[in-house]
N, CA, C and O of each residue as an XYZ file, in Angstrom:
516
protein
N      17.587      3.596     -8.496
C      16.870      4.018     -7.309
C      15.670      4.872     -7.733
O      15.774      5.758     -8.581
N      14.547      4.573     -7.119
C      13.305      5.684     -7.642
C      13.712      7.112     -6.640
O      14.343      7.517     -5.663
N      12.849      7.447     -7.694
C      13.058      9.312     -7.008
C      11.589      9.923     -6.631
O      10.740      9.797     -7.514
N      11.342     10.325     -5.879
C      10.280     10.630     -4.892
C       9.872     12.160     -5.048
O      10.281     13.005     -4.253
N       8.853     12.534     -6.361
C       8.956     14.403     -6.076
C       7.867     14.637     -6.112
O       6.981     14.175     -6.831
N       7.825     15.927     -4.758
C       6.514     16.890     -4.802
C       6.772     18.295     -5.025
O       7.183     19.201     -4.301
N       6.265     18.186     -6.727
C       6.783     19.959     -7.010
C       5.798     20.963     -6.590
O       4.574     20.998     -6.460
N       7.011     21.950     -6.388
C       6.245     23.163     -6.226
C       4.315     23.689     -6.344
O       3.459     24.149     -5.588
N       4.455     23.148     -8.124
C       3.735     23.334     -8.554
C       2.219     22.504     -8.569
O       1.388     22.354     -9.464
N       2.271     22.050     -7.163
C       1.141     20.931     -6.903
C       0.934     21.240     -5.599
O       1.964     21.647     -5.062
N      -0.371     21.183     -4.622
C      -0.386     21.328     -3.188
C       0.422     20.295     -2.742
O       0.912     19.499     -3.543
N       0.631     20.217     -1.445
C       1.124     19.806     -1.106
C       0.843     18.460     -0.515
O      -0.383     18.349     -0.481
N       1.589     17.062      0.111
C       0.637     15.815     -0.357
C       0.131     15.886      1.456
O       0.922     15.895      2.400
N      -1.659     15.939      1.563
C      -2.213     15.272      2.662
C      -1.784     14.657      3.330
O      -2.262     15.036      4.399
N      -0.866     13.535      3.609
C      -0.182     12.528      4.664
C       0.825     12.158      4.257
O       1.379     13.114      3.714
N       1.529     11.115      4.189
C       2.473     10.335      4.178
C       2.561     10.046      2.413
O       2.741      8.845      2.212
N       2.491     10.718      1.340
C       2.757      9.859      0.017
C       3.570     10.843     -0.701
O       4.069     11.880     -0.263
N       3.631     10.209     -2.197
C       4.361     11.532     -2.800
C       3.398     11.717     -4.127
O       2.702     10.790     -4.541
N       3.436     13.029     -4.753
C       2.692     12.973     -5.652
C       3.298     12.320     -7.458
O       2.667     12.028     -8.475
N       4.791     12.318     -7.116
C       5.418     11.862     -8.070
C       6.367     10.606     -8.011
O       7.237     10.859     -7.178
N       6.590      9.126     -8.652
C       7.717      8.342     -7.846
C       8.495      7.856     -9.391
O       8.043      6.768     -9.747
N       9.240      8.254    -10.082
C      10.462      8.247    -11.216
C      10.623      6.956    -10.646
O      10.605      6.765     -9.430
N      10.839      5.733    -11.814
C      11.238      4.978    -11.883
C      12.320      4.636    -13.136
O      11.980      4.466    -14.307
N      13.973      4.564    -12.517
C      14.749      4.838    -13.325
C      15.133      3.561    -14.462
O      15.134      2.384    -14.101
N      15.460      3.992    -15.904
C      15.148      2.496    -17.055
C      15.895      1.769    -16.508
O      16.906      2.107    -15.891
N      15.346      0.323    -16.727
C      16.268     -0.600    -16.414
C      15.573     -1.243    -14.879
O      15.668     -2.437    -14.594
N      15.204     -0.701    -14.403
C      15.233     -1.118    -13.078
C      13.293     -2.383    -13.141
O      12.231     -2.247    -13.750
N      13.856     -3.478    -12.110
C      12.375     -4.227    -12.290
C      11.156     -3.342    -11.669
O      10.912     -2.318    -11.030
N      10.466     -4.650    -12.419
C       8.934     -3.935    -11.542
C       8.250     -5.094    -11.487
O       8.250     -5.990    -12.331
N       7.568     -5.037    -10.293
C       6.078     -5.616     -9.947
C       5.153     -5.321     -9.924
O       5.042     -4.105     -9.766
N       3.979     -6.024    -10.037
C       2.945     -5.916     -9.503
C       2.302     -6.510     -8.894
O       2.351     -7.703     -9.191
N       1.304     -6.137     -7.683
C       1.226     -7.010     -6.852
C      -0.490     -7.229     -6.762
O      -1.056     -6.309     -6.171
N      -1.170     -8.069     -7.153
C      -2.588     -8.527     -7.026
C      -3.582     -7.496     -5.687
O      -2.841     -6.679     -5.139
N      -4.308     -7.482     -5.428
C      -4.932     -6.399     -4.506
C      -4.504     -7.574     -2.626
O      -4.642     -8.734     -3.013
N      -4.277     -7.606     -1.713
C      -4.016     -7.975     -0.885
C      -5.075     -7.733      0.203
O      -5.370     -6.550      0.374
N      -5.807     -8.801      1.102
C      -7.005     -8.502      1.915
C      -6.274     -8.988      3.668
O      -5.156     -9.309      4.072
N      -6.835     -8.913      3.925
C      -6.285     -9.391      5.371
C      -6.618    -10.708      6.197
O      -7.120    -10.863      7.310
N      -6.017    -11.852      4.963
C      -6.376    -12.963      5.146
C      -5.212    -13.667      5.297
O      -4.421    -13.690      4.354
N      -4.895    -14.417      6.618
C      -3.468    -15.065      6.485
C      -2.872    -16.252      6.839
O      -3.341    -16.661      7.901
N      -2.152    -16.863      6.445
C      -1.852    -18.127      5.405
C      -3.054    -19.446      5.896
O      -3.579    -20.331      5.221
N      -3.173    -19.105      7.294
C      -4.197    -20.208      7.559
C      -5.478    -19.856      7.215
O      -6.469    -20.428      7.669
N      -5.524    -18.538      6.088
C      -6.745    -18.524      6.054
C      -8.242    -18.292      6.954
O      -9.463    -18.441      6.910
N      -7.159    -17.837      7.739
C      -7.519    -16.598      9.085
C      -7.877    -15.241      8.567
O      -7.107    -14.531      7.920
N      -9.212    -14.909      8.928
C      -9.395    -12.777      8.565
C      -9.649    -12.153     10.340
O     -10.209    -12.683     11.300
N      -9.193    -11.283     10.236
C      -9.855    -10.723     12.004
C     -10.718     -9.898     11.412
O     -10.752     -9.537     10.235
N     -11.704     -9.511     12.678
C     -13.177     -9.214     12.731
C     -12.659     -7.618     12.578
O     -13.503     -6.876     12.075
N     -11.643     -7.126     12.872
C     -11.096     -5.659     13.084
C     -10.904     -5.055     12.048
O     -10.453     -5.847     11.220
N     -11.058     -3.578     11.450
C     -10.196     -3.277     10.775
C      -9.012     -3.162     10.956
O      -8.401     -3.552      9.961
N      -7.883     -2.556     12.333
C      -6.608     -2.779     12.264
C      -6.268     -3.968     12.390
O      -5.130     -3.857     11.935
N      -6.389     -5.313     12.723
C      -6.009     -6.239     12.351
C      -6.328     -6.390     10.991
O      -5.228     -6.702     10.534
N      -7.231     -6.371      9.894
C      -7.421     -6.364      8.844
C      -5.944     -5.598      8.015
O      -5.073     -6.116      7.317
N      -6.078     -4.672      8.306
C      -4.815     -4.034      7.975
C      -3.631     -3.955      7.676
O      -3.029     -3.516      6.696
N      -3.178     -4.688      9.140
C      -1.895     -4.844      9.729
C      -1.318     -6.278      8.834
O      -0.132     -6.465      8.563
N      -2.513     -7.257      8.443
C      -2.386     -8.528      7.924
C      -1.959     -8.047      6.486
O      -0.818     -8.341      6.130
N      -2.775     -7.326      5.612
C      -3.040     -6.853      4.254
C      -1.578     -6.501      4.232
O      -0.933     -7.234      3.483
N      -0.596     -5.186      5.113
C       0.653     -4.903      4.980
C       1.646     -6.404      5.002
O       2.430     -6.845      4.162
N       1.243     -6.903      6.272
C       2.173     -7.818      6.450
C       2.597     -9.353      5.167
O       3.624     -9.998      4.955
N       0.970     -9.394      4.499
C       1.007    -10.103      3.125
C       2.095     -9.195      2.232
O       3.226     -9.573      1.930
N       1.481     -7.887      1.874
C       2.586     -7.375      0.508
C       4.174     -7.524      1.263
O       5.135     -7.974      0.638
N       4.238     -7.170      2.371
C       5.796     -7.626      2.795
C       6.432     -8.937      2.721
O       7.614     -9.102      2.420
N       5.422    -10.064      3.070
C       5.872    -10.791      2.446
C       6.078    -11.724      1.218
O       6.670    -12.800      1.133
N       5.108    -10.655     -0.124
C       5.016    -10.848     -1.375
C       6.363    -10.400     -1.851
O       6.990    -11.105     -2.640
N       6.779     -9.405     -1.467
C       7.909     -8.506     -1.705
C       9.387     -8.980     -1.256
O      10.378     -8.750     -1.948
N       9.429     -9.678      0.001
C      10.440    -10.203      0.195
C      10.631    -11.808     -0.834
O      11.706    -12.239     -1.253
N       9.325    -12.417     -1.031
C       9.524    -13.514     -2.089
C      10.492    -13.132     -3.308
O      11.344    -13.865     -3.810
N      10.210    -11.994     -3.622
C      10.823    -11.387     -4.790
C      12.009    -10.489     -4.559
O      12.590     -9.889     -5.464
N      12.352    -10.436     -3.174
C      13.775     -9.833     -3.263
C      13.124     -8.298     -2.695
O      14.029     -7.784     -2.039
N      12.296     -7.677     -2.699
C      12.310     -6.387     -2.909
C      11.563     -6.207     -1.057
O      11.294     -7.031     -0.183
N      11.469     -4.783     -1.148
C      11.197     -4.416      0.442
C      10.161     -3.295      0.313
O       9.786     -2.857     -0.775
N       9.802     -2.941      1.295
C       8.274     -1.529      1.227
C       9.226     -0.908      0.354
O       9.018     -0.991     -0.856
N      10.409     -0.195      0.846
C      10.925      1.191      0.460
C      10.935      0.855     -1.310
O      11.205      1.818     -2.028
N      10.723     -0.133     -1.803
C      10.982      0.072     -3.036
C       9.612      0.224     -4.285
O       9.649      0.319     -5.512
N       8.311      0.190     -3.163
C       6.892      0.946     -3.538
C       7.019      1.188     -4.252
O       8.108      0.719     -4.582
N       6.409      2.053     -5.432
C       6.396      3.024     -6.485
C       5.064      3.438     -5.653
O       5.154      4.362     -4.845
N       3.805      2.754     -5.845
C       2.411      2.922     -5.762
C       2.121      2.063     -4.985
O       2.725      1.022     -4.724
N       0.492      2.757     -4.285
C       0.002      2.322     -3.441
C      -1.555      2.140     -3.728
O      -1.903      3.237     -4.166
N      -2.239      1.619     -3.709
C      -4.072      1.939     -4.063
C      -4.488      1.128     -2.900
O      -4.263     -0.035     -2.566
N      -5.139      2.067     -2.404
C      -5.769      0.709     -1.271
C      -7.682      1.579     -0.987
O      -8.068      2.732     -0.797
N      -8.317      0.317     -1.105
C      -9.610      0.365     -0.922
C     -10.006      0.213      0.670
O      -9.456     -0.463      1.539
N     -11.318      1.203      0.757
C     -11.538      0.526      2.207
C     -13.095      1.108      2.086
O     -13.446      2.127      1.491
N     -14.021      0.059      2.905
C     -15.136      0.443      2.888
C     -15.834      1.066      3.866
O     -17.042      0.860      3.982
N     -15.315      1.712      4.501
C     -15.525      2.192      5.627
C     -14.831      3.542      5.571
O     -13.602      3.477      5.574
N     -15.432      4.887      5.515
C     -14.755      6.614      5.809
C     -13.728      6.749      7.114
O     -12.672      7.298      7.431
N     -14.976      5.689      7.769
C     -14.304      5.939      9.688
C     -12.782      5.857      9.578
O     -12.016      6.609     10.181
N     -12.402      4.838      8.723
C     -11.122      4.277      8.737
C     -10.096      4.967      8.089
O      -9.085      4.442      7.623
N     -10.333      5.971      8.073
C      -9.385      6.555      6.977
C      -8.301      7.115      7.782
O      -7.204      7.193      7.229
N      -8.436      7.606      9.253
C      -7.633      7.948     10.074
C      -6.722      6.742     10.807
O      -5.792      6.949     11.587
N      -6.984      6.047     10.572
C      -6.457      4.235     10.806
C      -5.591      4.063      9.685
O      -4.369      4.210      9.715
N      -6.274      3.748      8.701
C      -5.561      3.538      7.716
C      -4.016      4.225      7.802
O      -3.048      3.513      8.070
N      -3.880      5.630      7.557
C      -3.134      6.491      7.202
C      -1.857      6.093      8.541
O      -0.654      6.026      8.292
N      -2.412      5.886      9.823
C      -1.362      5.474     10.677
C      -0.688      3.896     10.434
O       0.497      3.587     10.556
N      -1.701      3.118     10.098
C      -1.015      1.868      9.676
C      -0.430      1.803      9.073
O       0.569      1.129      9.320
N      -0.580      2.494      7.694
C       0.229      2.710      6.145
C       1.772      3.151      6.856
O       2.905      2.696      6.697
N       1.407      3.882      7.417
C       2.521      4.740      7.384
C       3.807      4.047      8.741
O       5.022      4.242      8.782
N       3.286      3.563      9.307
C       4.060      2.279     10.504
C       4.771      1.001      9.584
O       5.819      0.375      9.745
N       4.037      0.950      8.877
C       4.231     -0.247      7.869
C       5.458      0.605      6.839
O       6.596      0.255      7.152
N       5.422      1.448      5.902
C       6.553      2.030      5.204
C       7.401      2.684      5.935
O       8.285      3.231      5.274
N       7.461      2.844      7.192
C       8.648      3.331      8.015
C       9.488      4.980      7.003
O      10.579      5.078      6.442
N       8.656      5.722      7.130
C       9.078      6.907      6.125
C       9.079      6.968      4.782
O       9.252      8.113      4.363
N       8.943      6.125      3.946
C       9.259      5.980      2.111
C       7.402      6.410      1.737
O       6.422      5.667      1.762
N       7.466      7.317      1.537
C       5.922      7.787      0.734
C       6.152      7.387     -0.791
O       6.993      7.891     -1.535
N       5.373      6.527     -1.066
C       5.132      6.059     -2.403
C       4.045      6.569     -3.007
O       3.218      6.912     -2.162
N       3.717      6.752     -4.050
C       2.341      7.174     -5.039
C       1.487      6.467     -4.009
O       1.875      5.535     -3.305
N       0.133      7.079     -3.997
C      -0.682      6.323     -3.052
C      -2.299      7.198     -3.839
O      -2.205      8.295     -4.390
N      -3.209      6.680     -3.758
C      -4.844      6.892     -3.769
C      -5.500      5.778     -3.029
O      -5.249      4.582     -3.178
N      -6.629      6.460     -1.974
C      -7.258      5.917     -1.417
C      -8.976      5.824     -1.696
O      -9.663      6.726     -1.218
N      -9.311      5.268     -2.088
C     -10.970      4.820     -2.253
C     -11.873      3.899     -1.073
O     -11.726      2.917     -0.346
N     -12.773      4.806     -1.381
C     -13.694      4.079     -0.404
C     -14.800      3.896     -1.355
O     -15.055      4.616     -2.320
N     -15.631      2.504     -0.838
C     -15.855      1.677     -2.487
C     -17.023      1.006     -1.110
O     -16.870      1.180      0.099
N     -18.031      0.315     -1.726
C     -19.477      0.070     -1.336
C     -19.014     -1.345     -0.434
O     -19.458     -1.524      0.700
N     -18.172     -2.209     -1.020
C     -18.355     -3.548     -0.553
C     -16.434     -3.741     -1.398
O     -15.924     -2.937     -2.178
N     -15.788     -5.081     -0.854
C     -15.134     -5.830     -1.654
C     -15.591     -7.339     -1.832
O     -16.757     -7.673     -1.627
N     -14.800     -8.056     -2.149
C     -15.337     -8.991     -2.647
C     -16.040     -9.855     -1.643
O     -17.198    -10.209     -1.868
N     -15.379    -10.239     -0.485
C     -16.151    -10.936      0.537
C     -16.713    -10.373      1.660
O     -16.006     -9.872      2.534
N     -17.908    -10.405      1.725
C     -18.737     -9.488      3.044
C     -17.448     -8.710      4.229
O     -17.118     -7.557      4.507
N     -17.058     -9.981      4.627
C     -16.382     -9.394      5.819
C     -14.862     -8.481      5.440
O     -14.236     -7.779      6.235
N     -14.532     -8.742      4.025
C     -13.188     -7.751      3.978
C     -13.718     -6.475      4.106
O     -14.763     -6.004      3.658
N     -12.366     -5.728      5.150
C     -13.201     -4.297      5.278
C     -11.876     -3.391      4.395
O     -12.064     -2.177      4.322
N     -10.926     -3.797      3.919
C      -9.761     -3.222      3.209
C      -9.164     -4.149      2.343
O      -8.951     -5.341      2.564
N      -8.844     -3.316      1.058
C      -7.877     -4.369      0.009
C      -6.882     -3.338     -0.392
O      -7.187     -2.146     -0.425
N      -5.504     -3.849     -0.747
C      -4.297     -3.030     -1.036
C      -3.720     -3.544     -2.150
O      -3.433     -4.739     -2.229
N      -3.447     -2.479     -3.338
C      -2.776     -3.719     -4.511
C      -1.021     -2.506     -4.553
O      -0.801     -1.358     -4.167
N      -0.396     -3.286     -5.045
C       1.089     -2.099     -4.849
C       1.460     -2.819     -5.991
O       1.016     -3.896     -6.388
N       2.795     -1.709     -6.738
C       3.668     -1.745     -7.627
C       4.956     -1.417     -6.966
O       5.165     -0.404     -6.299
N       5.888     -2.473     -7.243
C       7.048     -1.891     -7.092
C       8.233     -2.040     -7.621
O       8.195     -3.128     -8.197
N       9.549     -1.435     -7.792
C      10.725     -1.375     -8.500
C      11.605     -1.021     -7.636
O      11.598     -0.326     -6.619
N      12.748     -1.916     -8.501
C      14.120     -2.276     -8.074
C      15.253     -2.462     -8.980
O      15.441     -3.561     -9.503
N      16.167     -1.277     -9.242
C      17.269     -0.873     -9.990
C      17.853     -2.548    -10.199
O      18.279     -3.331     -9.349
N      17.732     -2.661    -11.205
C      18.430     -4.582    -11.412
C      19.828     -4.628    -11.379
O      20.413     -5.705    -11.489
């Protein structure tokens, strides 16, 4: 099982993450490619929370391919090109992990790869084998 710590000796974490996530030997890991909010038909919405909501709903179901679920996160990186969104973001993220704060950094970055993506999310995660 990973272990989730915010010591003392660090402020305390801004929103929903942790500043530390122990991953115990033995246990798998993934990684998961950066995720945009494009879906299976190759559908993007014009929105950022639909953008969003899609990007989560891909790693969930990258994660269930492989057996594993949000709560078993380690890390989180997610890009977004837009500041506005950062108060969005943080509620989506956090609807989507249903309480489990995983390592997380957020960047806001000029462009991604295709004009219209306005967010990309790449995650790591582990699962005691």
């Amino acid at each position: 099982m990973i272990k989730l710590v915010n010591p003392d000796t660090l402020p305390a974490p801004a929103s929903n993450y942790s500043h530390i996530v122990e991953v115990p030997e033995g246990a798998r890991l993934a990684f998961l490619s950066g995720q945009v909010g494009i879906d299976t038909d190759g559908n993007c919405a014009d929105d950022f929370a639909g953008q969003c909501n899609q990007v989560f709903a891909n790693i969930k179901a990258a994660l269930t391919a492989i057996d594993m679920q949000m709560s078993d996160l380690v890390r989180l990186n997610a890009y977004l090109i837009d500041a506005a969104n950062v108060s969005a973001f943080r509620d989506i993220r956090d609807s989507w992990m249903e309480g489990h704060a995983a390592a997380s950094t957020l960047v806001m970055v000029p462009a991604l790869a295709a004009p219209n993506w306005l967010v990309e999310i790449e995650v790591v995660a582990s699962r005691s084998a």
